[in-house]
C-alpha positions in Angstrom: 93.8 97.8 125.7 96.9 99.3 127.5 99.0 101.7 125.4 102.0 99.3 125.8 100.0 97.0 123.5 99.2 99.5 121.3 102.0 100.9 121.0 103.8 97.4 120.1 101.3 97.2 117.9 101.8 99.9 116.0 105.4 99.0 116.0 105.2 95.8 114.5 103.6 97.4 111.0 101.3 95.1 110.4 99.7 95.0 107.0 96.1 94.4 108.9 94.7 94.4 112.3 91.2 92.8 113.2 90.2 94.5 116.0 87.2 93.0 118.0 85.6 94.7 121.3 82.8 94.9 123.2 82.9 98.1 124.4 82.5 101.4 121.7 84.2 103.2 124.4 87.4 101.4 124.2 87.5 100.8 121.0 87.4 104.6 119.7 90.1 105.6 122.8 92.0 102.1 120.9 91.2 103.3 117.4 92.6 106.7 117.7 96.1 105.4 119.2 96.6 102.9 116.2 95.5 105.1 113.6 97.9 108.0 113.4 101.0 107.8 111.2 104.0 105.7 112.7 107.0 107.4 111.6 108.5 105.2 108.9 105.6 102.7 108.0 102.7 103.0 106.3 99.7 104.6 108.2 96.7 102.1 109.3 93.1 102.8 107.8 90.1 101.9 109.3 88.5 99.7 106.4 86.0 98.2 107.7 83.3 98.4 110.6 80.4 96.4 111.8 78.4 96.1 114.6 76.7 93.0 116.2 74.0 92.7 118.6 74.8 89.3 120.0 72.9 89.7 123.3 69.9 91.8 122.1 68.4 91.7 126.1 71.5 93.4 126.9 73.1 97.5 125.9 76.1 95.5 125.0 77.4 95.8 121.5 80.1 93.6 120.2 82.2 95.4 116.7 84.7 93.9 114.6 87.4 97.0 113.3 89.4 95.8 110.4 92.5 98.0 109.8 94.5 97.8 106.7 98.1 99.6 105.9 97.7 101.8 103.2 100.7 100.9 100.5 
């Protein structure tokens, strides 16, 4: 994801993100932009994490990321 889009984002304060990607890679470099504190909004939490093996012939992993604002 390009930092423009995570930077927006983060801007728009959302009370939850669902984040889905299939590449771990991505999703920590991803993860650790929209995590930090935005200055005036209440910092993003990663919640909840799973992993699914949708194409078990493959080394692809698809995850699902659920952020939540803490209040």
């Amino acid at each position: 994801m390009d930092a423009r889009v995570t930077d927006a984002i983060a801007a728009a304060r959302p009370r939850r993100v669902a984040y889905i990607s299939c590449d771990p890679a991505t999703l920590a470099r991803d993860l650790s932009r929209l995590l930090p504190r935005v200055p005036g909004s209440p910092p993003l939490r990663l919640a909840a994490l799973r992993a699914f093996d949708l194409f078990p012939q493959t080394a692809h992993v698809e995850t699902v990321a659920i952020l939540e604002a803490d209040e």
